[in-house]
C-alpha positions in Angstrom: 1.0 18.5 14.6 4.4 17.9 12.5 4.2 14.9 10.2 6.9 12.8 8.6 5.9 10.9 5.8 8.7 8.9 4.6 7.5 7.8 0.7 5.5 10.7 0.7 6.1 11.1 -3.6 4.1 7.6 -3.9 0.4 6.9 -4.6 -0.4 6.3 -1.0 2.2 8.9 0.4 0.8 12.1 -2.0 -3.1 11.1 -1.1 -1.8 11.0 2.7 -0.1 14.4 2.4 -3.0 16.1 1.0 -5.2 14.8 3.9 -3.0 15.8 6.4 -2.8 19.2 5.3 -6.3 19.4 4.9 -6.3 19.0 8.4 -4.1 21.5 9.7 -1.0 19.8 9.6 2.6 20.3 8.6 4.3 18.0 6.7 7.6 17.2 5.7 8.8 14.8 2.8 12.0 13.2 2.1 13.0 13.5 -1.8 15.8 12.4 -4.1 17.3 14.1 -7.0 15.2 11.0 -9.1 11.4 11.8 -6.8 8.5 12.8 -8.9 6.9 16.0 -7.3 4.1 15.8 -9.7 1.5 14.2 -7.0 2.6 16.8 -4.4 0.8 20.7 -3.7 4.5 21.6 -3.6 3.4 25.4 -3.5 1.4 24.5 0.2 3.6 26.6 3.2 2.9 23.8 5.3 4.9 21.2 3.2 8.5 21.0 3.9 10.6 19.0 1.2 13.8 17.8 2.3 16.8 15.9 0.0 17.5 12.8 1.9 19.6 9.8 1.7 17.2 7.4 4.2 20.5 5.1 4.8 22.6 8.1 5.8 22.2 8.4 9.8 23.0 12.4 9.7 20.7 12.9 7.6 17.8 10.5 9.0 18.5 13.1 12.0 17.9 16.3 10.4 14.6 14.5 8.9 13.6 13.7 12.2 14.3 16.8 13.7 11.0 18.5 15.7 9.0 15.7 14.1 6.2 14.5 16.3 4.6 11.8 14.0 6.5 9.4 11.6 5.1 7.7 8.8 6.7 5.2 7.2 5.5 4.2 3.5 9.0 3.7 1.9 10.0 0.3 0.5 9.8 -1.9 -2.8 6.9 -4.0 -4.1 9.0 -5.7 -6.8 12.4 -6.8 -6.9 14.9 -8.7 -8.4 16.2 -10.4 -5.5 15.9 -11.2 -1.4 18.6 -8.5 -0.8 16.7 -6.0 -2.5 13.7 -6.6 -0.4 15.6 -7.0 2.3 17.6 -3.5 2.0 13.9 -1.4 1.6 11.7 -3.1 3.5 13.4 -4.4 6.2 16.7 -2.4 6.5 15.4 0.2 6.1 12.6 -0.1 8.6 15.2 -1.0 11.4 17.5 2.2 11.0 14.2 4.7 10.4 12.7 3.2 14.2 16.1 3.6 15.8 16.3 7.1 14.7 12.9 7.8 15.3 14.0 5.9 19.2 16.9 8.5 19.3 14.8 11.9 18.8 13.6 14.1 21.2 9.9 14.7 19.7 8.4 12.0 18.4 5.7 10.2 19.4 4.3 7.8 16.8 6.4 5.6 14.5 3.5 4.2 12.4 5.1 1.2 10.3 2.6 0.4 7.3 3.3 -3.3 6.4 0.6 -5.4 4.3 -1.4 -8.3 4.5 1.2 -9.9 2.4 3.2 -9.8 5.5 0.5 -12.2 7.1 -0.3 -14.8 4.1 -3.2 -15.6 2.8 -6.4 -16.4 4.5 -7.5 -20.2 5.5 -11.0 -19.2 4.3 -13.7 -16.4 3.9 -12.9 -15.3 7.8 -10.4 -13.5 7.6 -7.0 -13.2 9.9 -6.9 -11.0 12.8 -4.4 -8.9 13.8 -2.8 -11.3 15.9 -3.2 -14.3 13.3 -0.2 -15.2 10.8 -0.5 -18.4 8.1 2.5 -17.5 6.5 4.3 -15.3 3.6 4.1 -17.0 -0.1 6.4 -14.1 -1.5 9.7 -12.3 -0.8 7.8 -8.9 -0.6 5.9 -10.5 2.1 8.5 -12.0 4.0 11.0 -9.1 3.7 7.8 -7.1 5.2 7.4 -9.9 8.3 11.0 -9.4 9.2 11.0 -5.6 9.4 7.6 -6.7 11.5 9.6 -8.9 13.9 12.6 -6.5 14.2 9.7 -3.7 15.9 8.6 -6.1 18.2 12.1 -6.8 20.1 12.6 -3.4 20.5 11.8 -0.8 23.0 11.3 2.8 22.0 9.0 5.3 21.0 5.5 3.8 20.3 5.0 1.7 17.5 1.7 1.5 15.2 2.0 -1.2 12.6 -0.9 -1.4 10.0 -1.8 -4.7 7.7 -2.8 -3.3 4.7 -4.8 -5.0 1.8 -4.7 -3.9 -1.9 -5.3 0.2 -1.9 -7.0 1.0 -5.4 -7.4 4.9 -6.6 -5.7 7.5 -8.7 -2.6 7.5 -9.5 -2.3 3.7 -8.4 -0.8 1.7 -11.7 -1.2 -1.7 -10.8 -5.3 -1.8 -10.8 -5.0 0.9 -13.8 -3.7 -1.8 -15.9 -7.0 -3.7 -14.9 -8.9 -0.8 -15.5 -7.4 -0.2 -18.5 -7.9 -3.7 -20.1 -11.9 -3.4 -18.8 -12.0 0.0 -20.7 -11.3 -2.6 -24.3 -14.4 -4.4 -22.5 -12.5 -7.5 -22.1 -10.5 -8.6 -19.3 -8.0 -12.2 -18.6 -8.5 -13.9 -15.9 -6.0 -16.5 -14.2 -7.8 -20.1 -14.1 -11.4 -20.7 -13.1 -11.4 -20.2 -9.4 -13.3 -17.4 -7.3 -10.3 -15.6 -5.8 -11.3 -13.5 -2.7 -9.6 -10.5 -1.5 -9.9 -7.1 0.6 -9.2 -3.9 -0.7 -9.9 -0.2 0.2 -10.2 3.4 -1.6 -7.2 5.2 -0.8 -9.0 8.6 0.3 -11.1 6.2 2.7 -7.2 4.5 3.8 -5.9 7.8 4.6 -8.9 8.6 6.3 -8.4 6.1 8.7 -4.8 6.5 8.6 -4.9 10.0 10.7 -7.7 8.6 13.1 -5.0 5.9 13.7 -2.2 8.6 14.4 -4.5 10.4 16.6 -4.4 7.4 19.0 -3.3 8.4 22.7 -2.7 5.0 24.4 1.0 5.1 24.2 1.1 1.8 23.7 2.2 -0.9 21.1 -0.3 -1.2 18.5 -1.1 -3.8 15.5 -4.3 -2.8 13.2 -5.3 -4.2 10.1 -7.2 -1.9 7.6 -9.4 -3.1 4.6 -12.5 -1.6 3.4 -16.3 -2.9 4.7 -16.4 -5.2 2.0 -14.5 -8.0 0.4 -14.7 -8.4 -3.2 -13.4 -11.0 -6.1 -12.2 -10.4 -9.6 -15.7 -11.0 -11.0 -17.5 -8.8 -8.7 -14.9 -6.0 -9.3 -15.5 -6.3 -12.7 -18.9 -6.1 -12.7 -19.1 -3.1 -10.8 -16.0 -1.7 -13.3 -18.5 -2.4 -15.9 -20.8 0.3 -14.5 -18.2 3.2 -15.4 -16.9 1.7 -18.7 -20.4 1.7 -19.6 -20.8 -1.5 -21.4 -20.3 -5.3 -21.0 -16.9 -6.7 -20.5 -16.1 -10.3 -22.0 -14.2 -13.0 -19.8 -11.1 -14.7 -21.3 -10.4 -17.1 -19.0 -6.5 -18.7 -19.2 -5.6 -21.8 -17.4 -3.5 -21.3 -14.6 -0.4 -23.3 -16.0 -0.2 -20.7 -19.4 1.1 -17.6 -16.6 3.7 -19.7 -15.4 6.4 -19.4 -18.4 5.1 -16.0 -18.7 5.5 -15.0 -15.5 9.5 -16.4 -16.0 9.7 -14.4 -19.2 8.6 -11.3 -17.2 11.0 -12.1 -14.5 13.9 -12.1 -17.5 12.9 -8.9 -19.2 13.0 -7.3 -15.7 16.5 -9.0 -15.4 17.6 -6.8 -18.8 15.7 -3.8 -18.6 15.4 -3.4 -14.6 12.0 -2.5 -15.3 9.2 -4.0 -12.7 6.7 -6.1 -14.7 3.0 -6.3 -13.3 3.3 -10.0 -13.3 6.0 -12.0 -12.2 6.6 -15.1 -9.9 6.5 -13.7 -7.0 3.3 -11.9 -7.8 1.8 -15.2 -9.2 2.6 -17.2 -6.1 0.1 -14.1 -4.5 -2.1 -14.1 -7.1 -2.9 -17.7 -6.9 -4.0 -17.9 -3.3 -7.9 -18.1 -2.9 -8.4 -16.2 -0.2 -6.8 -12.5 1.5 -9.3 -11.6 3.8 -8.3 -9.4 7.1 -10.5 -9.3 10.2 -10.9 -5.1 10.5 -13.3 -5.5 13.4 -10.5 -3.3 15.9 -10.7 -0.3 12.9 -14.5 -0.3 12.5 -15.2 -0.5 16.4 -12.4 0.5 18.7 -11.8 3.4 16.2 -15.1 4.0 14.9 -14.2 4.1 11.3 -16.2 4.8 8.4 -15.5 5.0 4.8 -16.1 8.0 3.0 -16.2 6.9 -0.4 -16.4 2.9 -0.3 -15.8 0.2 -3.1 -18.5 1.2 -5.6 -17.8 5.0 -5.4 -14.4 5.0 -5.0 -14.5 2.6 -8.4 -16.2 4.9 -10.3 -14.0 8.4 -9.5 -10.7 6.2 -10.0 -12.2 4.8 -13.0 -13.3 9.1 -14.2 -9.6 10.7 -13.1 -7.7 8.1 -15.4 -10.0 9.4 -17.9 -9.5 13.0 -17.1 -5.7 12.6 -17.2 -6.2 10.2 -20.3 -4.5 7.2 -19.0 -7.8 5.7 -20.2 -9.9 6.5 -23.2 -13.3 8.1 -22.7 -16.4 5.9 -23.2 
């Protein structure tokens, strides 16, 4: 099978390189002059790397080219404004599927979106695939319009995966966490048990070929999340297992992040340099629940993690070591 994986230099894209070449696979990769290869086994005969402008439709055609599976993993997180999000994730999205529509050989164009996409969860049961409450950031509604844009069109089968937090190496968003935890202290925001979903990203990729292995032909939504959800205080408590020693609480009202969250959003103004926090995060951050209803993966597909929250804690928690992004305890 020949694989696309459009953002295929991230944290999600390397991990779902290496799996597909694990299993026999080809791969091919878009870069830029600016990509970091460091994630990628750029010395595999089976991985193809190919300098791309994504916006440029002759070359979106020699990307394509003999492709039978797409996946798309490209966009932005953060942003300084609608446009950007906009451009990446919804843009973007729209000229890769017609392409993908135009070629000869593909089969699959699997979209992966995010549970942002959805909004948050009413409560502890969490939203199925066909459920929406609504987007409380750009990120997330930039996402629901690329979302909407698939479902008007007709074309080569769509797969488009809700996806809740992914946590693993090479992820730098939870490393800040972990990093914090490894001073055995950590912040948290107000007093309020804040649910969420999350999954290893060895387990996601996992599921992420089982998914592209799918022979319907047909239209398909999935959400993916691990067996378990989790809150911040549970997380840390099983974080506390691999820093080896108690973590103190510092809890901080929720009002304090709110001019913080502004000065972040300023210094990412100056420097153009995406803060962990800012307001759009904040608005996510504050919701209490965001849960996904995986019952489709873990049935119609038969999915099982691999590795799991606890394990898949613990061996993020030992590579940032190993590389030193953390300091031994």
């Amino acid at each position: 099978m020949k694989y696309l994986v459009i953002g295929g230099t991230g944290f999600i894209g390397s991990h779902l390189v290496e799996y597909l070449l694990t299993q026999g696979g080809t791969v091919r990769v878009p870069i830029r002059d600016s990509s970091s290869l460091e994630w990628l086994p750029v010395e595999n005969k089976s991985l193809e790397l190919i300098k791309c402008d994504l916006f440029n439709e002759i070359d979106r055609q020699k990307l394509f080219n003999g492709i039978e599976i797409v996946f798309h993993l490209a966009g932005v997180t953060k942003a300084l404004n609608w446009r950007k999000y906009k451009k990446f994730n919804s843009v973007l999205t729209k000229v890769l599927y017609d392409s993908a529509s135009d070629s000869n050989s593909i089969k699959k164009f699997i979209f992966l979106s995010s549970q942002a996409s959805k909004g948050p969860s009413p409560a502890k049961l969490g939203l199925n695939e066909e459920e929406f409450s609504r987007p409380v950031s750009l990120y997330g509604k930039s996402k629901r319009l690329a979302e909407k844009y698939l479902e008007r069109k007709i074309g080569v089968q769509k797969i488009v995966i809700y996806l809740s937090a992914v946590f693993g190496p090479r992820e730098r968003d939870f490393f800040t966490f972990f990093k914090i935890a490894s001073r055995h202290i950590c912040f948290f925001i107000g007093y309020k048990h804040r649910f969420f979903d999350l999954i290893y990203v060895k387990d996601l990729v996992k599921a992420l070929h089982i998914v592209s292995r799918e022979t319907s032909g047909k239209d398909i939504k999935l959400n993916i999340a691990g067996s378990r959800y989790v809150n911040w205080r549970i997380f840390l408590r099983h974080l506390s297992y691999s820093v080896r020693g108690h973590i103190y609480k510092i809890f901080i009202p929720e009002i304090i992040f709110f001019p913080i969250a502004i000065l972040f959003d300023f210094y990412y103004r100056i420097t153009s340099q995406p803060p962990l926090l800012n307001k759009e995060k904040l608005c996510e951050i504050r919701e209490l629940f965001w849960l996904l209803d995986c019952r489709k993966l873990y049935t119609e597909y038969n999915f099982k993690e691999d590795f799991g929250f606890e394990k898949g804690i613990n061996e993020t928690f030992d590579w940032y070591k190993e590389k030193g992004w953390v300091k031994g305890v």
